[in-house]
C-alpha positions in Angstrom: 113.0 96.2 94.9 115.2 96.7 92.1 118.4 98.6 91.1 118.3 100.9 88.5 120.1 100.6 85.0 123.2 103.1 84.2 121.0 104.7 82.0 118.8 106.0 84.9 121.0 107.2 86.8 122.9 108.9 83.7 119.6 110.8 83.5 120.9 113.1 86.2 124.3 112.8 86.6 125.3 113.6 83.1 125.1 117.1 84.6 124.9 116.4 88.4 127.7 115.7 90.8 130.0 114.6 87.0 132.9 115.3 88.7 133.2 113.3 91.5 135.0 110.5 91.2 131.8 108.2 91.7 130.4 109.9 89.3 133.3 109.0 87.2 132.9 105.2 87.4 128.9 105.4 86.3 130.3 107.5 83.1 132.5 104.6 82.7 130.0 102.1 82.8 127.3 103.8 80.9 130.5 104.4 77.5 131.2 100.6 78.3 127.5 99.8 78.1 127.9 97.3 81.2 126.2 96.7 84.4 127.0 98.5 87.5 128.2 95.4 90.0 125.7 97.3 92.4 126.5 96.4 96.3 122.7 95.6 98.8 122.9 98.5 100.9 119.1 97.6 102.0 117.6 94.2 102.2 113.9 93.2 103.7 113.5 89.6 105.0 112.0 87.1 102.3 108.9 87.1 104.5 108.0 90.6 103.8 106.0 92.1 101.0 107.2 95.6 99.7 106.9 97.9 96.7 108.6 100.9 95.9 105.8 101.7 93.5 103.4 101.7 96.3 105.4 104.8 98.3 106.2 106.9 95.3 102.2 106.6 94.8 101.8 107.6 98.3 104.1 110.9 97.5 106.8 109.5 100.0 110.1 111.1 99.0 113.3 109.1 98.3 114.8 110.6 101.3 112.0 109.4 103.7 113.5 106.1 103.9 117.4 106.1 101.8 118.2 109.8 103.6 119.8 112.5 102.1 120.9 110.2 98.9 121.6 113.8 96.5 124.6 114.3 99.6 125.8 111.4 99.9 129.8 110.3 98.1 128.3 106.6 98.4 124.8 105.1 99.1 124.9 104.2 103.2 122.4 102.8 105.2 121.5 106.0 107.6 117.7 104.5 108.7 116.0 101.4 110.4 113.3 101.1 107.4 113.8 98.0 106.1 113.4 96.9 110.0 109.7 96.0 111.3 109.9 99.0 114.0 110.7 101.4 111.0 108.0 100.4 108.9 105.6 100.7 111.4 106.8 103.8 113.1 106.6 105.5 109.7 103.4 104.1 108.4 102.1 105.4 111.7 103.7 108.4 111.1 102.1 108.9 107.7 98.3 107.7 108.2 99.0 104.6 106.5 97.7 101.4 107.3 99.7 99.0 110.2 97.7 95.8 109.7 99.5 92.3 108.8 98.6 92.2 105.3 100.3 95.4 104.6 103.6 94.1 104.6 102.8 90.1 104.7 101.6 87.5 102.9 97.9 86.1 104.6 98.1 82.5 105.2 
């Protein structure tokens, strides 16, 4: 998992949600050309194997797991997805595969 550049997220807010005072601060940091000091708001355990790429393949929508991020005055942890329950629950959810390997690393 990564965090985006100020660039990517300039992409949209150049015209969406510009004046809110968030909004504000990523303008500032895109003119100063520095990074945003970005804050975890999700982590996964070291043991765990996951891919963003692998969902957006899968068609799973940003909101499946972050919630309704395009509402939102500051990123929040509103789900259990980075916990083993929620990653199950939704693959089961979804069809997708619920084996080990998955999510971890075969010995």
């Amino acid at each position: 998992m990564t965090l985006p550049a100020v660039s990517r997220c300039m992409t949209c807010h150049s015209t969406i949600a510009k004046e809110k005072p968030e909004i504000k601060k990523l303008v500032e940091f895109a003119n100063s050309k520095k990074p945003i000091p970005w804050v975890r708001v999700y982590s996964v355990a070291a043991m765990v194997y996951w891919n963003h790429r692998a969902h957006l393949s899968a068609g799973v929508k940003c909101e499946t797991c972050h919630g309704p991020v395009s509402q939102m005055e500051t990123m929040a942890k509103v789900t259990n997805v980075t916990s083993m329950e929620g990653c199950i629950n939704c693959h089961r959810e979804n069809n997708a595969g619920t084996g080990c390997g998955f999510c971890h690393e075969e010995p």
